[in-house]
LUMLUMVEX-616637 format. One record per residue: chain; z, y, x of N, C-alpha, C, O in turn. Coordinates in nm, 2 decimals, always signed. Example, Ala and Ser with C-alpha at 12.3 -4.5 7.8 and 13.67 -1.06 7.14 Angstrom:
% LUMLUMVEX-616637
NODE  chain    n_pz    n_py    n_px   ca_pz   ca_py   ca_px    c_pz    c_py    c_px    o_pz    o_py    o_px
NODE      A   +0.78   -0.57   +1.32   +0.78   -0.45   +1.23   +0.78   -0.33   +1.32   +0.85   -0.33   +1.42
NODE      A   +0.71   -0.22   +1.28   +0.71   -0.11   +1.37   +0.79   +0.00   +1.29   +0.80   +0.11   +1.34
//
This chain:
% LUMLUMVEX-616637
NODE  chain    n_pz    n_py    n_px   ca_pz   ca_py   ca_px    c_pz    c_py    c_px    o_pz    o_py    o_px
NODE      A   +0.00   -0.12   +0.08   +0.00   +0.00   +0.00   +0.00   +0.12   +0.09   -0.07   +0.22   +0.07
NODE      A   +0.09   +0.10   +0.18   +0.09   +0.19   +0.26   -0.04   +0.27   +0.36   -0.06   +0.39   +0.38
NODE      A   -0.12   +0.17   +0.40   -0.20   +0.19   +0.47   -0.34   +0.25   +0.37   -0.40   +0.35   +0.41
NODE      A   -0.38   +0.19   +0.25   -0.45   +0.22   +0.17   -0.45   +0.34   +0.12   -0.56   +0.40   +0.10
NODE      A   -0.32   +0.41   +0.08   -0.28   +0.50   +0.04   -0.26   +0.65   +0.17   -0.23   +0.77   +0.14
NODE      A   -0.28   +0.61   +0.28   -0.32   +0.67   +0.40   -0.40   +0.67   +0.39   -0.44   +0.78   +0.34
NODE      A   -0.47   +0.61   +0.39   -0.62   +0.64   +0.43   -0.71   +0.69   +0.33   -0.80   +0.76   +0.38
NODE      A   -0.69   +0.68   +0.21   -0.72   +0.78   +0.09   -0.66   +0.96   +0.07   -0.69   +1.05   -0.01
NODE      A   -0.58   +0.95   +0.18   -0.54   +1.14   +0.16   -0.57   +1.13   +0.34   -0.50   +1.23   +0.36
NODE      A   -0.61   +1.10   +0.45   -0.67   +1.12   +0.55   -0.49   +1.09   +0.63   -0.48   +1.15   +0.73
NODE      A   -0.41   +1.05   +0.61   -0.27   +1.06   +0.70   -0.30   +0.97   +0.82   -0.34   +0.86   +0.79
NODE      A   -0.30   +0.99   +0.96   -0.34   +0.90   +1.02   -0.20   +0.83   +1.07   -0.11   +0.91   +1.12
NODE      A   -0.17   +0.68   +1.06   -0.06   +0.60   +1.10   -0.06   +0.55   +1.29   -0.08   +0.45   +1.34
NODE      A   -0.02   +0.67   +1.34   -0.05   +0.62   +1.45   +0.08   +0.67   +1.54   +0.07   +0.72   +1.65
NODE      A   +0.20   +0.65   +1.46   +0.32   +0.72   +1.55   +0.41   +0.55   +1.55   +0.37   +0.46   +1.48
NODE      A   +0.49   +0.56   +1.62   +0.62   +0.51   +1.59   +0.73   +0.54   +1.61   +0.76   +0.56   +1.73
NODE      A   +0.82   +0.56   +1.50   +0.97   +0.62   +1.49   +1.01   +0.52   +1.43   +0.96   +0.46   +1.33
NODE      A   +1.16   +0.48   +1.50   +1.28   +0.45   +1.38   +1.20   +0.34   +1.37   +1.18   +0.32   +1.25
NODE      A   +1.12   +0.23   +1.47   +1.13   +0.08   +1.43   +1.03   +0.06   +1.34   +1.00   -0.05   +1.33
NODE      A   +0.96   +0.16   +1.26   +0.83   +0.20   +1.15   +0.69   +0.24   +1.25   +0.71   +0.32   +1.35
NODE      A   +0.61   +0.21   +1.22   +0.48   +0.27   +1.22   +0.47   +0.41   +1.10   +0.47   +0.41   +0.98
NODE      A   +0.47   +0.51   +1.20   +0.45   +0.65   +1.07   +0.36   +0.72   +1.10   +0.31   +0.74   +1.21
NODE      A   +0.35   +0.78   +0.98   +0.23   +0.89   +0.99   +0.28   +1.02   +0.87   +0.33   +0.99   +0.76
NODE      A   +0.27   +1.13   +0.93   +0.28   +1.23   +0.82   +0.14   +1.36   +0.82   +0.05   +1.39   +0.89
NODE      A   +0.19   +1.40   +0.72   +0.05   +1.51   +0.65   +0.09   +1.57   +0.51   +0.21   +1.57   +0.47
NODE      A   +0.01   +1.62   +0.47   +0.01   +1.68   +0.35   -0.12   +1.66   +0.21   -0.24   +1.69   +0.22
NODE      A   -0.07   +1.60   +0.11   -0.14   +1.57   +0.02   -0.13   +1.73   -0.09   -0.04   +1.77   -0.15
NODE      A   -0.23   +1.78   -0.08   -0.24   +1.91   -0.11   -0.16   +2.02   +0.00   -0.19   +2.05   +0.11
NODE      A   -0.04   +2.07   -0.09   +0.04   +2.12   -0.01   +0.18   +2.10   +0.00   +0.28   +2.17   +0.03
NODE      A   +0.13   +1.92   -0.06   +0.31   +1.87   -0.04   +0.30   +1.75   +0.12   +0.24   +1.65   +0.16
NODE      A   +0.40   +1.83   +0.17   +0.43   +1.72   +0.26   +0.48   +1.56   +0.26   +0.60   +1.54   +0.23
NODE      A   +0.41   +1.47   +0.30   +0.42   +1.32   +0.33   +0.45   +1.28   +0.41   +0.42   +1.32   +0.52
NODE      A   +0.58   +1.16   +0.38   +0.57   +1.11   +0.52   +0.55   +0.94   +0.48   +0.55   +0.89   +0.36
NODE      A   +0.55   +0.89   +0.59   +0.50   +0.75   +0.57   +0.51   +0.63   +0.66   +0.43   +0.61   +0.76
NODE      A   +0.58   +0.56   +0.65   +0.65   +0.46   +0.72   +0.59   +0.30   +0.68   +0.56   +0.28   +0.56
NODE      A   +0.56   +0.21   +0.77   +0.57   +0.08   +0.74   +0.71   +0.04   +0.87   +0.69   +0.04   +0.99
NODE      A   +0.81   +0.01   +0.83   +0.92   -0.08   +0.88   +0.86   -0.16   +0.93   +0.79   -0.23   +0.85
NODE      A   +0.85   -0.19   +1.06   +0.81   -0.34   +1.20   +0.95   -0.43   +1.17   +0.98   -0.52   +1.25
NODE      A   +1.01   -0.41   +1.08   +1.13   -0.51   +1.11   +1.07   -0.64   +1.01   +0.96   -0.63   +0.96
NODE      A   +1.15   -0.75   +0.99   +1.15   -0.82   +0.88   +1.22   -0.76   +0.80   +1.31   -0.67   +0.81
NODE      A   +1.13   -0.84   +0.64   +1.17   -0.77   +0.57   +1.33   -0.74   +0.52   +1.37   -0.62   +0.50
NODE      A   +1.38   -0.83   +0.51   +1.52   -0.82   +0.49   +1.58   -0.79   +0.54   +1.70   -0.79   +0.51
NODE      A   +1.54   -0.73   +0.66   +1.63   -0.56   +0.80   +1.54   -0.45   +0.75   +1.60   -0.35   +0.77
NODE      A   +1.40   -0.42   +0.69   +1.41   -0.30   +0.64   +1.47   -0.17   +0.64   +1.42   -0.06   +0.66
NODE      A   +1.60   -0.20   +0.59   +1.69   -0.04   +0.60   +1.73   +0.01   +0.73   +1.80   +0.11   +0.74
NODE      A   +1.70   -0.05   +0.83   +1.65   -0.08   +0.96   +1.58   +0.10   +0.99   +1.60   +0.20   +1.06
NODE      A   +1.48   +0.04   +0.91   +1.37   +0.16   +0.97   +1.42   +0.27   +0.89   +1.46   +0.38   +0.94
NODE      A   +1.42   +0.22   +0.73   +1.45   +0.33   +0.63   +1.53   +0.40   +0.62   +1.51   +0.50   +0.56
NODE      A   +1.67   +0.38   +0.68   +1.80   +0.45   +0.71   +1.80   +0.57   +0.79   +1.83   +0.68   +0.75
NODE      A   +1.77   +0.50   +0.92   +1.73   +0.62   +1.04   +1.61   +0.73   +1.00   +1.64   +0.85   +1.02
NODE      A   +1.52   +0.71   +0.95   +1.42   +0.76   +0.90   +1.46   +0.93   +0.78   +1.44   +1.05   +0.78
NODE      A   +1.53   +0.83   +0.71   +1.57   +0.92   +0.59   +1.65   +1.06   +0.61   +1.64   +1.17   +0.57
NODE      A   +1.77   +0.96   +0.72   +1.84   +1.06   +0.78   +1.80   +1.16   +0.89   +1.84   +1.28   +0.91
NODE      A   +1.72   +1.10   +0.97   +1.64   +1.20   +1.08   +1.55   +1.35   +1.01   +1.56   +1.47   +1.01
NODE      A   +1.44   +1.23   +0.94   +1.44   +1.40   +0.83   +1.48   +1.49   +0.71   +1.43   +1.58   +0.64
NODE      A   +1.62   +1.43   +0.72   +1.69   +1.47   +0.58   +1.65   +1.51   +0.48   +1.66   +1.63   +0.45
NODE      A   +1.59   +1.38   +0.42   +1.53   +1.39   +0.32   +1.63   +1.24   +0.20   +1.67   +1.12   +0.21
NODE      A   +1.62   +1.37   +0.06   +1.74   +1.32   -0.03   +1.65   +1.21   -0.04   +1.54   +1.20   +0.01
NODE      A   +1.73   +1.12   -0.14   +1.70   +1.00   -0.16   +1.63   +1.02   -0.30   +1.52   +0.96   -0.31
NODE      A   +1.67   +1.09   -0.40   +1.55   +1.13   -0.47   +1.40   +1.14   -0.42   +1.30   +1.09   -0.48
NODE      A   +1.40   +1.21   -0.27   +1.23   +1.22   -0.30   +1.19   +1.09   -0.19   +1.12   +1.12   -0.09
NODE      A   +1.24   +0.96   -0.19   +1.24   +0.81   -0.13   +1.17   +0.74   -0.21   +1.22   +0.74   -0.32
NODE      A   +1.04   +0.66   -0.20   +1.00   +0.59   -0.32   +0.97   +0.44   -0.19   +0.91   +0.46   -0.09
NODE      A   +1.02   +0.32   -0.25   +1.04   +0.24   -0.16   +0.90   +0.13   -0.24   +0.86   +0.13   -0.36
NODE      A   +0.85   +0.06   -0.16   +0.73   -0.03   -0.23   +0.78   -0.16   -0.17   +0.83   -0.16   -0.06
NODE      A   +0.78   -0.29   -0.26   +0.77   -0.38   -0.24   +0.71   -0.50   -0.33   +0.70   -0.47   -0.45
NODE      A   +0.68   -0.62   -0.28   +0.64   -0.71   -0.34   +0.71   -0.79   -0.48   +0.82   -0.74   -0.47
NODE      A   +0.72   -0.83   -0.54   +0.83   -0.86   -0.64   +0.73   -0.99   -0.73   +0.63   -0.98   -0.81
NODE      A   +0.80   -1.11   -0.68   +0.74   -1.23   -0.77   +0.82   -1.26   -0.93   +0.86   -1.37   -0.97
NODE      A   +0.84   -1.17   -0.98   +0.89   -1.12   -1.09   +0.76   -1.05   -1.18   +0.75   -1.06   -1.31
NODE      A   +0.70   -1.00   -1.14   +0.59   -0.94   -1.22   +0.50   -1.06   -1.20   +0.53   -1.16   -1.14
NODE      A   +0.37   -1.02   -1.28   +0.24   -1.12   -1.22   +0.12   -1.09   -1.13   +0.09   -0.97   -1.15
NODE      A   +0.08   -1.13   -1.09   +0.01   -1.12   -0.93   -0.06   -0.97   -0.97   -0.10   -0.99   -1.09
NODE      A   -0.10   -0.83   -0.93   -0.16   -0.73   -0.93   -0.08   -0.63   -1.06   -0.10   -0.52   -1.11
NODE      A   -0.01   -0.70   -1.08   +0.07   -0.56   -1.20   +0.16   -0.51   -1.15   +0.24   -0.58   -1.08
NODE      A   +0.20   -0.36   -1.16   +0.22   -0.28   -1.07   +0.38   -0.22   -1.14   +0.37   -0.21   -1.26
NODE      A   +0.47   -0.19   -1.09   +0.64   -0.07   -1.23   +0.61   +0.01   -1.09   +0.59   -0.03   -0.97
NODE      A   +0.62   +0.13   -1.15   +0.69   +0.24   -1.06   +0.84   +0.29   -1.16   +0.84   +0.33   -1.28
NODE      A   +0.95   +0.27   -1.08   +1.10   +0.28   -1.13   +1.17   +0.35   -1.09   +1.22   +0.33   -0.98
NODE      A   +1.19   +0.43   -1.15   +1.36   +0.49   -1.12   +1.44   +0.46   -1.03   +1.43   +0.34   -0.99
NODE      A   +1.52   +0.52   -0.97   +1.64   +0.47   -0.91   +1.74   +0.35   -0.97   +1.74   +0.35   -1.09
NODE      A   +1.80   +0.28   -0.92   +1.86   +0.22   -0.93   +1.85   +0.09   -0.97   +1.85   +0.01   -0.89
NODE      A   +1.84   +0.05   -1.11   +1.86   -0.07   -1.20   +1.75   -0.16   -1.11   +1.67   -0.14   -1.02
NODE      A   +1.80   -0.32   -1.21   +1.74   -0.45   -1.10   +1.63   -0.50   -1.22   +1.55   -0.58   -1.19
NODE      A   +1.63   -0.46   -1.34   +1.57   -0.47   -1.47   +1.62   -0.59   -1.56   +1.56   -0.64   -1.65
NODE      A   +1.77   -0.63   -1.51   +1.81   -0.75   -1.58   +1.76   -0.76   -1.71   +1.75   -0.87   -1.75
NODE      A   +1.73   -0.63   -1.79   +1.74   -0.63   -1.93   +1.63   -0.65   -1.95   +1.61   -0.67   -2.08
NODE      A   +1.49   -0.67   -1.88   +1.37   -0.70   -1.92   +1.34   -0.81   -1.93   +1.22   -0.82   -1.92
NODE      A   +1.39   -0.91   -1.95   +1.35   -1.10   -1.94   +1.36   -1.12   -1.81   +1.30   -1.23   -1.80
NODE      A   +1.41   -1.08   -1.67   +1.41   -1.15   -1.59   +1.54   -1.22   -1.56   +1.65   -1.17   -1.59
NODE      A   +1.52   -1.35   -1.50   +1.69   -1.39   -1.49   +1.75   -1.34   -1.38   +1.70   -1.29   -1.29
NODE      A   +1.88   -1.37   -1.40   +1.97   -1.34   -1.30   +1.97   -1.35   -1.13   +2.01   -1.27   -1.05
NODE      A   +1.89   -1.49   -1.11   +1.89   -1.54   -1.00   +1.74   -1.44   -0.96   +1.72   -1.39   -0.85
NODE      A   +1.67   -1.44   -1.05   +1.54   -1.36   -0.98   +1.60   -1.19   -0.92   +1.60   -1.13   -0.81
NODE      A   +1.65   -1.15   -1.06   +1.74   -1.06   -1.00   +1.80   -1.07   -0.87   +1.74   -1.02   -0.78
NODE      A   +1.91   -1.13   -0.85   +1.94   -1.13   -0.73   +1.85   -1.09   -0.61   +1.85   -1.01   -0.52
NODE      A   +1.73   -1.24   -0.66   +1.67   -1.18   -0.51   +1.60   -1.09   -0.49   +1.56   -1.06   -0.38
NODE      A   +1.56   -1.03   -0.60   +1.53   -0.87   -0.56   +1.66   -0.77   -0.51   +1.64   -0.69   -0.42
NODE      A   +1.76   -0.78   -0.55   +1.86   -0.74   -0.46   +1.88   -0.75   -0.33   +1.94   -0.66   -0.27
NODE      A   +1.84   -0.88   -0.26   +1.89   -0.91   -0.15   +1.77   -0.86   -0.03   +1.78   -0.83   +0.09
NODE      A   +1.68   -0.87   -0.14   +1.53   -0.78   -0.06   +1.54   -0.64   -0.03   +1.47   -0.58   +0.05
NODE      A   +1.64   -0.60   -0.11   +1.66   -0.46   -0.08   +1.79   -0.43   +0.00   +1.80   -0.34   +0.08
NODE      A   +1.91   -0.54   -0.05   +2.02   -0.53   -0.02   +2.04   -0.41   +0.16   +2.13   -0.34   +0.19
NODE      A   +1.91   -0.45   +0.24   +1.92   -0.38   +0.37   +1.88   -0.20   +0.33   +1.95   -0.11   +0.37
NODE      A   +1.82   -0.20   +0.30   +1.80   -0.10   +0.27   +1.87   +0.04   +0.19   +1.87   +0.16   +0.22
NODE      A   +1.96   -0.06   +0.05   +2.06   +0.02   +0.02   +2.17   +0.02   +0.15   +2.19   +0.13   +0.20
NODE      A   +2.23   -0.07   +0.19   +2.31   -0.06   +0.29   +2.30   +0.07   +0.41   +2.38   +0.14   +0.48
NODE      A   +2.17   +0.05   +0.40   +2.13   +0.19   +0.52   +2.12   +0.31   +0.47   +2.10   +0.41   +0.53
NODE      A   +2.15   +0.31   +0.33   +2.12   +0.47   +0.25   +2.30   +0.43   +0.22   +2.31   +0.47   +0.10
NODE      A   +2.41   +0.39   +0.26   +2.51   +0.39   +0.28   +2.55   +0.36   +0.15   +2.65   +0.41   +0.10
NODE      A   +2.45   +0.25   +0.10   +2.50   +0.25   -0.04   +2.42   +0.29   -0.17   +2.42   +0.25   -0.28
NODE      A   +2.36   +0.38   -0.11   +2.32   +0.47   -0.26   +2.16   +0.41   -0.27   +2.07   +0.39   -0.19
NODE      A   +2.20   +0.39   -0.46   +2.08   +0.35   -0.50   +1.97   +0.44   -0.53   +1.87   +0.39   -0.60
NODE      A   +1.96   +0.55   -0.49   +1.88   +0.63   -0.59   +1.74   +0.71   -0.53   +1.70   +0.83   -0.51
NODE      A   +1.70   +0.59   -0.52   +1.56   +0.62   -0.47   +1.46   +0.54   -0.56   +1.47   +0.42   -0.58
NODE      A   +1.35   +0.61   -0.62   +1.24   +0.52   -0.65   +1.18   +0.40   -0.60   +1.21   +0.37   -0.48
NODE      A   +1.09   +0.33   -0.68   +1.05   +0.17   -0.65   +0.94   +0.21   -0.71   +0.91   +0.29   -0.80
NODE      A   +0.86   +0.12   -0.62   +0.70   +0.03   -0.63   +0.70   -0.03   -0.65   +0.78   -0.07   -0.56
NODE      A   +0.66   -0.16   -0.73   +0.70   -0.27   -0.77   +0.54   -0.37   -0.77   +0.46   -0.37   -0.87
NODE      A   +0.53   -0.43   -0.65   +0.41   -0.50   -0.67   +0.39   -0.63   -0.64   +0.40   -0.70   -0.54
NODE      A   +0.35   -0.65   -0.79   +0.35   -0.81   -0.86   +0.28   -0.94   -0.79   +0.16   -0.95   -0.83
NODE      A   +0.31   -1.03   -0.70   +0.22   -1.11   -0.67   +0.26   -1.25   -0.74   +0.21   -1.36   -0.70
NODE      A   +0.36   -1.25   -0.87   +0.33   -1.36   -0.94   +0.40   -1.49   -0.86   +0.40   -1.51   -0.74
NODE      A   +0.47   -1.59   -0.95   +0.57   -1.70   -0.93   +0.48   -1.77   -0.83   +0.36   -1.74   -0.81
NODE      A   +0.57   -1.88   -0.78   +0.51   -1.99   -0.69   +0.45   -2.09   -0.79   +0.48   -2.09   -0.91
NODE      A   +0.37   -2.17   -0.74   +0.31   -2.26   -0.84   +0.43   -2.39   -0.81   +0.50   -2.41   -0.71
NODE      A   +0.41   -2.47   -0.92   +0.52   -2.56   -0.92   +0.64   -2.61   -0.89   +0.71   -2.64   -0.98
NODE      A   +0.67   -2.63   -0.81   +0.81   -2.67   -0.75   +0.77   -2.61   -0.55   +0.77   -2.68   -0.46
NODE      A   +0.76   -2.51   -0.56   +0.67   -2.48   -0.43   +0.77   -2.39   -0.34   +0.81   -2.29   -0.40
NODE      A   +0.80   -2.38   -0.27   +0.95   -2.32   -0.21   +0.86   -2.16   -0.17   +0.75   -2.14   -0.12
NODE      A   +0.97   -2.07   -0.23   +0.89   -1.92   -0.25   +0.91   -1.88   -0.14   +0.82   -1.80   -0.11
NODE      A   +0.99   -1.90   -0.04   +0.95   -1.83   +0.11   +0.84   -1.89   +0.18   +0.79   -1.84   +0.28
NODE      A   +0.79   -2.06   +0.12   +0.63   -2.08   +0.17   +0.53   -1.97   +0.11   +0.44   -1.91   +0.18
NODE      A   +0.55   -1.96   -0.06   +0.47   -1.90   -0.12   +0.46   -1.76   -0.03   +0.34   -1.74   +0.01
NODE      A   +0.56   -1.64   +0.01   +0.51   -1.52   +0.03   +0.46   -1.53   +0.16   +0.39   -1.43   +0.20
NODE      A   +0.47   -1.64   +0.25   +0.41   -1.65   +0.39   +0.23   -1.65   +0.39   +0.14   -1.59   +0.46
NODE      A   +0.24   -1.76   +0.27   +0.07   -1.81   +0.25   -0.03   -1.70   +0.23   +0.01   -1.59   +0.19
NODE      A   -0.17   -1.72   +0.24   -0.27   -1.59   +0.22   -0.29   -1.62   +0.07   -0.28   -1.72   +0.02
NODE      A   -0.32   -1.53   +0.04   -0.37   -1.49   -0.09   -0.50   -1.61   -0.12   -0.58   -1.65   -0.04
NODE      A   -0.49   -1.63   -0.26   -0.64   -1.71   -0.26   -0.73   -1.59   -0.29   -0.70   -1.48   -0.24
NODE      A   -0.83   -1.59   -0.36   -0.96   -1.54   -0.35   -0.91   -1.39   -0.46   -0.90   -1.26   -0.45
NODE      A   -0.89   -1.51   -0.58   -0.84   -1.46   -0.70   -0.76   -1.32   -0.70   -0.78   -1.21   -0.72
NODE      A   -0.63   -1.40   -0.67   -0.50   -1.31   -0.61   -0.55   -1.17   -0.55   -0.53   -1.06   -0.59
NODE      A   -0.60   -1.21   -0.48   -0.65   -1.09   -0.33   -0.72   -0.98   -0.42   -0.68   -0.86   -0.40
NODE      A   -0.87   -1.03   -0.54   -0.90   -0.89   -0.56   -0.82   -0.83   -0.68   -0.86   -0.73   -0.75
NODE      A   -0.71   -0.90   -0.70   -0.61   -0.84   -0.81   -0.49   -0.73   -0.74   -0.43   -0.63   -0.79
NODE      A   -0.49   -0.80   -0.62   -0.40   -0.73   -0.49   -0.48   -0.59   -0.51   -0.43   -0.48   -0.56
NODE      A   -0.61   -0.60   -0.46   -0.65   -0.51   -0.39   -0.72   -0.38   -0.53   -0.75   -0.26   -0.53
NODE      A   -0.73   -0.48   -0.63   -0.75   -0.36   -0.73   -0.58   -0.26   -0.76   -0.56   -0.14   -0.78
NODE      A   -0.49   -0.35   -0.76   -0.35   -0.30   -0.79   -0.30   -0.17   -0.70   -0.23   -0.08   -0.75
NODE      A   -0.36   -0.20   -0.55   -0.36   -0.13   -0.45   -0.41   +0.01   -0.47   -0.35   +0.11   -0.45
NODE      A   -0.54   -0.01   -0.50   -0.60   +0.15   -0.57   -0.52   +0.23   -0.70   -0.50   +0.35   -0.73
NODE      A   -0.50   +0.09   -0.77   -0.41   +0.17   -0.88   -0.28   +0.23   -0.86   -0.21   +0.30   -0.93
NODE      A   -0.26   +0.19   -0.72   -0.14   +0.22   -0.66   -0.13   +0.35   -0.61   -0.03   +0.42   -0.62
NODE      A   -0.27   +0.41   -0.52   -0.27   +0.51   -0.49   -0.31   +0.62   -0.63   -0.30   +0.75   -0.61
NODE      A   -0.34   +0.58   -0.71   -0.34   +0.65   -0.83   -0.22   +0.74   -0.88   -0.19   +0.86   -0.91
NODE      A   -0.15   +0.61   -0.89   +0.00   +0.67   -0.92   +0.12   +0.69   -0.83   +0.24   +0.71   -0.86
NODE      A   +0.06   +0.70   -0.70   +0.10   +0.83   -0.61   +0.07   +0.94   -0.62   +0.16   +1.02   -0.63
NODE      A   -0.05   +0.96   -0.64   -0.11   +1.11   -0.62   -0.04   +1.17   -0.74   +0.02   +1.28   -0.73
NODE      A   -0.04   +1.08   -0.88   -0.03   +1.15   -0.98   +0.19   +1.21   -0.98   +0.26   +1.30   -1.02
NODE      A   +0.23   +1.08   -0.91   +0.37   +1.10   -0.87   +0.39   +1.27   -0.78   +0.47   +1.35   -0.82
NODE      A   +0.32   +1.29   -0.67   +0.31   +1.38   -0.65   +0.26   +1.52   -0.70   +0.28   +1.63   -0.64
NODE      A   +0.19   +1.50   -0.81   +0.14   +1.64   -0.88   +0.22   +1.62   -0.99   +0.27   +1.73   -1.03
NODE      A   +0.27   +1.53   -1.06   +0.34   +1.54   -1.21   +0.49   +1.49   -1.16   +0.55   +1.49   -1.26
NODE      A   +0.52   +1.48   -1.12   +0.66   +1.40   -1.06   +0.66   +1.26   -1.13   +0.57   +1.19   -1.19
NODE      A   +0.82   +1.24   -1.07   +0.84   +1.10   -1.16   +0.89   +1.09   -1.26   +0.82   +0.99   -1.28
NODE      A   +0.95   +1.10   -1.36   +0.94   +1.09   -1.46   +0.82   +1.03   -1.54   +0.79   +0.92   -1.59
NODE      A   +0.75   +1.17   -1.54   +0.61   +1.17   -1.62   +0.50   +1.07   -1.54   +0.39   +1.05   -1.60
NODE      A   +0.52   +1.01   -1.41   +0.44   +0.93   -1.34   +0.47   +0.82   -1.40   +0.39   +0.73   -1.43
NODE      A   +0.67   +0.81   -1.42   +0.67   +0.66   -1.44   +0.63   +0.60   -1.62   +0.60   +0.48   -1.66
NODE      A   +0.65   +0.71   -1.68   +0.64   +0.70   -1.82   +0.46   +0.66   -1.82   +0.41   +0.56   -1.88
NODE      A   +0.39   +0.72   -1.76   +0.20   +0.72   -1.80   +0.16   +0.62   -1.77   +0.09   +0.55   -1.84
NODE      A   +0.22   +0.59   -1.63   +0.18   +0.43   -1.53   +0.19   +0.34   -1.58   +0.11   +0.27   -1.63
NODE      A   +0.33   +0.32   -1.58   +0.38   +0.18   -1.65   +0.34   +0.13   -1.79   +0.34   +0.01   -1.82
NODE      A   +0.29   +0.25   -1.92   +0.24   +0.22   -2.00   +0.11   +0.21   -1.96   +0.06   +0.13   -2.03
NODE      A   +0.03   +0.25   -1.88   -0.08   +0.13   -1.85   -0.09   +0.02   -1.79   -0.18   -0.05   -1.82
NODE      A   -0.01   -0.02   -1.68   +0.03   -0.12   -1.66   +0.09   -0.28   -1.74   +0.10   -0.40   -1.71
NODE      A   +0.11   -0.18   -1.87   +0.22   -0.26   -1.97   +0.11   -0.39   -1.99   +0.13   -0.51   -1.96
NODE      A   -0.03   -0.32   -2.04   -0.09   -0.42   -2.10   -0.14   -0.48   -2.02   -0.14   -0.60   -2.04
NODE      A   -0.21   -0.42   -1.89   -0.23   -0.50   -1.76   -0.17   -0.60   -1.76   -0.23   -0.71   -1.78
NODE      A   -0.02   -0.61   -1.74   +0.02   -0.73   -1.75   +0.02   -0.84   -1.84   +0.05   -0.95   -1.80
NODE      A   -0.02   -0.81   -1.96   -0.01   -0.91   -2.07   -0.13   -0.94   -2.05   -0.13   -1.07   -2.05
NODE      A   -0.27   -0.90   -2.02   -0.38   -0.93   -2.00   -0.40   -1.05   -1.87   -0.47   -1.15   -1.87
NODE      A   -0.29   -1.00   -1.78   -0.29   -1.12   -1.63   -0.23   -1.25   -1.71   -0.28   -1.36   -1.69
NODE      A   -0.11   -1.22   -1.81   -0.04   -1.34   -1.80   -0.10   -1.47   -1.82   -0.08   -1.59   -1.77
NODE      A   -0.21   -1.42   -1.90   -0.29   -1.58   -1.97   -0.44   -1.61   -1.87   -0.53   -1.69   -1.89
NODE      A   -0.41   -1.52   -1.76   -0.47   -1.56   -1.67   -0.44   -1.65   -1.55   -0.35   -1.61   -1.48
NODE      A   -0.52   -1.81   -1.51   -0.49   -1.81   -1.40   -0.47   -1.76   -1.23   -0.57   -1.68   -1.22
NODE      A   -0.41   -1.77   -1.12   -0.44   -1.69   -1.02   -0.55   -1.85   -0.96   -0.62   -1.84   -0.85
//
């Protein structure tokens, strides 16, 4: 997401700070900054910590992207601060492990949840399939150009995050996304 979304407003990724590959610029006349964390993922707040605090920048204007096999493969939530979405049909234990994916990351914001989420769906393991094989493996064919359409839709609802904020980004997005997802579900990947 990161890199796609560089490369569509010209940010060139060619620094490293804070354990991240970054790049900053200006999308109109707001300033960007832009990190991919070199750590694994579950040290993340690794990069994100140092980062946040070096340019002191609140946690409000933080929007964190990650993968989430909770959605289905190319459907996209841009979220609010905080909540894990217990109340949407997901269970507890999936829950969790979106917590624990992030768990470094809050930790490095000393706690505080209150930063935005990207939420990008690549969809359950197939059958009894152990999910840390699943996020290792490449994408099949299918998957990939659902990835990579999600990806554009992604920088979509950046740009529009940054000209309308979030609020009104997360309310417009996600109601198009809504049906996206109902449309993937009865699809296979």
């Amino acid at each position: 997401m990161i890199d796609v979304f560089a490369e569509s407003v010209g940010i060139p990724m060619n620094r490293v700070h804070c354990k991240a590959v970054f790049g900053e610029g200006f999308v109109g006349d707001i300033p960007v900054f832009l990190a991919k964390p070199q750590t694994y993922m579950n040290l993340s707040g690794e990069s994100a910590g140092p980062l946040a605090a070096h340019y002191k920048l609140p946690l409000n204007r933080v929007l964190v992207f990650h993968d989430d096999m909770n959605l289905p493969c190319g459907v996209l939530r841009l979220q609010h601060n905080g909540g894990h979405d217990y109340h949407n049909g997901f269970s507890v234990q999936h829950a969790r492990a979106m917590l624990i994916r992030l768990k470094s990351v809050i930790y490095h914001f000393r706690g505080n949840r209150e930063f935005a989420r990207l939420r990008i769906g690549i969809g359950r393991p197939p059958g009894q399939m152990d999910p840390k094989a699943f996020l290792l493996q490449k994408f099949n064919n299918t998957a990939q150009e659902r990835i990579d359409t999600a990806l554009q839709e992604g920088v979509g609802a950046l740009k529009r995050l940054l000209s309308h904020g979030l609020s009104e980004s997360v309310r417009h997005f996600n109601h198009e996304q809504k049906y996206k997802h109902i449309r993937l579900q009865t699809m296979p990947v």
